[in-house]
C-alpha positions in Angstrom: 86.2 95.6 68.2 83.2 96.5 70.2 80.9 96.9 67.1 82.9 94.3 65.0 83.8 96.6 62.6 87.2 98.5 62.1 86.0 102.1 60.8 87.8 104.6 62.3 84.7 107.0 62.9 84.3 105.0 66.5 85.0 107.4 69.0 86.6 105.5 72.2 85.8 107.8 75.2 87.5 107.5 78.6 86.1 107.6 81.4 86.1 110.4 83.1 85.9 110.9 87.0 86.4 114.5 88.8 86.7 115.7 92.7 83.4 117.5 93.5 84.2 121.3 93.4 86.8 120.7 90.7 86.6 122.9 87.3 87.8 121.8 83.8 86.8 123.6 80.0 84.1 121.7 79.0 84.1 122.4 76.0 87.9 121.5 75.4 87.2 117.9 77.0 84.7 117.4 74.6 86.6 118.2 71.3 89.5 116.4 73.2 87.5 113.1 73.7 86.8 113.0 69.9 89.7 113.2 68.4 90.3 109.7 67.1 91.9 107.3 69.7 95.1 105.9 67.8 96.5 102.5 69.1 99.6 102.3 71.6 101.1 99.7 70.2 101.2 101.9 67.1 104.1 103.9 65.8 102.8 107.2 66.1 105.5 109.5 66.4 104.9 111.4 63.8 102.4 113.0 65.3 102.7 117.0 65.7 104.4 117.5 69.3 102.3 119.5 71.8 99.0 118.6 69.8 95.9 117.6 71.4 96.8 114.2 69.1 99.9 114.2 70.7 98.6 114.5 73.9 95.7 111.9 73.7 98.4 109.5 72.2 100.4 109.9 76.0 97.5 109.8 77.6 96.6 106.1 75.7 99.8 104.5 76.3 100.1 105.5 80.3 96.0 104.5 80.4 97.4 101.1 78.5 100.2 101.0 80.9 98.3 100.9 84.1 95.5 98.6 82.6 98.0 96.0 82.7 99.1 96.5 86.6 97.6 94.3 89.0 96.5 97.0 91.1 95.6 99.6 87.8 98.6 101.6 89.8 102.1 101.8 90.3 105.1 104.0 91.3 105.7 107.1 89.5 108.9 106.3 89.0 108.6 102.8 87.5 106.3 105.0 85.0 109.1 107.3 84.6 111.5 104.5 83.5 109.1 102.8 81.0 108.4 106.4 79.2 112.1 107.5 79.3 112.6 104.8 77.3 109.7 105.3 75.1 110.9 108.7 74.7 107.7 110.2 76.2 109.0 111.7 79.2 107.8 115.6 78.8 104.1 114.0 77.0 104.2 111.9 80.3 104.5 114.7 82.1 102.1 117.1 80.6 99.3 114.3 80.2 99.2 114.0 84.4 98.9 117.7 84.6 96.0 118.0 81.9 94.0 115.2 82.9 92.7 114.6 86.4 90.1 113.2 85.2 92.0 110.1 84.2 95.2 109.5 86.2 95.4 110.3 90.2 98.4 110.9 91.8 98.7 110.2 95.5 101.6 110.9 98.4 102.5 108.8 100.8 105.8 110.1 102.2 108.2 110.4 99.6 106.7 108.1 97.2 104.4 108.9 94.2 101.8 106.7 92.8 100.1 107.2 89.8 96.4 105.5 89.7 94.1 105.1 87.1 90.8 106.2 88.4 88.2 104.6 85.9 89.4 101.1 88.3 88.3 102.3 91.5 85.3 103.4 93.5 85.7 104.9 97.0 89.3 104.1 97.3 88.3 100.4 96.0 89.3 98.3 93.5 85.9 98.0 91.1 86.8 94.3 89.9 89.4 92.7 92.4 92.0 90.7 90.9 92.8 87.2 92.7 96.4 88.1 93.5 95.5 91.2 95.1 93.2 89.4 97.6 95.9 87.2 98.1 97.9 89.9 99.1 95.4 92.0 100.8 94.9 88.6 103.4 98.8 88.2 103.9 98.9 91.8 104.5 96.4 90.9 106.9 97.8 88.0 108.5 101.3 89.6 109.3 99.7 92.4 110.8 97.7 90.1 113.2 100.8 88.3 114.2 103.0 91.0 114.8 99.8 92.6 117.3 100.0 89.3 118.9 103.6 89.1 119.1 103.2 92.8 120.8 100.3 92.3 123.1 102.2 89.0 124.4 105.8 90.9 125.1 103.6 93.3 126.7 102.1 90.8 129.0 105.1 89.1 129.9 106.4 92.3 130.2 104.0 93.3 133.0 103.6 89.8 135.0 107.8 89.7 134.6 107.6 93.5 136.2 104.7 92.1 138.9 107.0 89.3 140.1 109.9 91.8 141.0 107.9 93.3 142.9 107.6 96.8 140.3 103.7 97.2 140.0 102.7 98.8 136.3 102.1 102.6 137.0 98.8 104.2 136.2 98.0 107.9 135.2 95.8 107.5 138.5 99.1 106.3 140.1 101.2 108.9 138.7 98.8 112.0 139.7 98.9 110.7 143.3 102.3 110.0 144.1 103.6 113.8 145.4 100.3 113.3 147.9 101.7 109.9 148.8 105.1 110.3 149.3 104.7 111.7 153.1 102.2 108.7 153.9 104.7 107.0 152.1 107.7 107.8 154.2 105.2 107.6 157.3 104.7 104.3 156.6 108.1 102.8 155.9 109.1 105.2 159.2 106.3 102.7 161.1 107.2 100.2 159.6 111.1 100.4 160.4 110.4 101.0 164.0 107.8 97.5 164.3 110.6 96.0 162.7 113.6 96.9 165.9 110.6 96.6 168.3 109.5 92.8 167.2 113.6 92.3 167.0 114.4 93.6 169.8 111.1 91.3 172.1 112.8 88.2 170.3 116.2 89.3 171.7 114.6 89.5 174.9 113.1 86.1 175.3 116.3 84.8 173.5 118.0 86.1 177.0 115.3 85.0 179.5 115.4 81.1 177.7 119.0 81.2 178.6 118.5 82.3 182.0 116.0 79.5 182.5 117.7 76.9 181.1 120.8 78.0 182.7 118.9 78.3 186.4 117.9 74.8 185.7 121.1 73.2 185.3 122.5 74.6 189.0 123.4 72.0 191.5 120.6 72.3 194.4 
C-alpha cells in the first residue's frame, strides 16, 4: 500500500525499541524482520507451528490488536480472551517473551498491561487521541475535587476542634509536653487556689453588705 504496488518482496519492518543495557541476537532479528509480513486478517494457520513464520504471524495480530486500542494498550487479560478464542494462546505467549522490542509489559499491583512500544515516547503517547485527553482532564478534574473536598474537611475539622477548645497538636507540641506537664499542673494548682481566694473575698463582702444594710435598718 505504501509503494502502490502489491508485490510481496516489500519487507514491512517493526519498529523496534530496546532498554539501554538490554541484549538480543542480532543477527536472528535481522533474518526475523525479513521474513515476509503475512496479513492478520488472513487465514494463516497453516503455517508450521513454532516457526519464526509462525511466530511473526502472533506477533502481527497482537501488534494489529493493540493498534486499534485507544491507548495502543490494554489488559493482559482482555488479550488473553481475544487469543483463546483465536486459538493463539501458547503463540501469544511465546511472542511477549521473544520480543521486547515490540510489546511491554508493565505491573501495577496485580494487573498486567501489555503496551505496544512503537506508540510511546518517555512514557507518552507519540500521537494523542482526542478521547484520551478527554479522559486524562476528567481524570484530572476528579482528582482536584476530591483534594478540595479533603483540604475543606480538614479545615472544618481543625476550626470545629479550635472552637471546643482542643487546639491542633504540633510535633513542636508533642516533643514538649513531658517538660510541660509540671508547669502544667503548677499552673492549674495557681490557678485553683486564685479561683477559692477571689471566691472566698466575694463571700466576704457578700457578709459585710448584709451587715450594713442590716445596721441601717435598726431603730435609733
Amino acid at each position: 500500500m505504501k509503494y502502490g504496488t502489491e508485490s510481496e518482496d516489500i519487507l514491512v519492518k517493526f519498529d523496534l525499541k530496546y532498554l539501554n543495557g538490554f541484549e538480543m541476537d542480532k543477527k536472528w532479528v535481522d533474518e526475523w524482520q525479513k521474513l515476509p509480513y503475512i496479513s492478520p486478517y488472513e487465514n494463516a494457520k497453516n503455517i508450521p507451528s513454532k516457526s519464526d513464520e509462525d511466530d511473526k504471524w502472533a506477533v502481527i495480530i497482537l501488534h494489529e490488536i493493540l493498534s486499534l486500542c485507544v491507548g495502543k494498550k490494554t489488559k493482559k487479560d482482555n488479550l488473553l480472551f481475544i487469543v483463546e478464542c483465536l486459538g493463539l494462546c501458547s503463540r501469544f505467549k511465546r511472542a511477549l517473551m521473544l520480543h521486547p522490542g515490540i510489546f511491554y509489559v508493565s505491573r501495577k499491583v496485580d494487573t498486567h498491561i501489555v503496551v505496544l512500544k512503537e506508540h510511546y515516547k518517555r512514557k507518552m503517547l507519540i500521537h494523542k487521541n482526542l478521547l484520551m485527553e478527554l479522559r486524562f482532564k476528567y481524570v484530572f478534574l476528579m482528582n482536584k475535587v476530591m483534594e478540595d473536598k479533603k483540604s475543606k474537611d480538614m479545615q472544618y475539622k481543625g476550626s470545629h476542634d479550635l472552637k471546643e477548645g482542643d487546639a491542633p497538636e504540633t510535633d513542636a507540641d508533642m516533643e514538649e509536653e513531658e517538660d510541660d506537664d509540671e508547669d502544667s499542673d503548677m499552673y492549674n494548682d495557681y490557678h485553683d487556689e486564685e479561683m477559692y481566694n477571689e471566691a472566698r473575698d466575694v463571700k466576704h463582702r457578700q457578709r459585710l453588705n448584709l451587715r450594713t444594710i442590716f445596721d441601717d435598718r435598726k431603730p435609733s
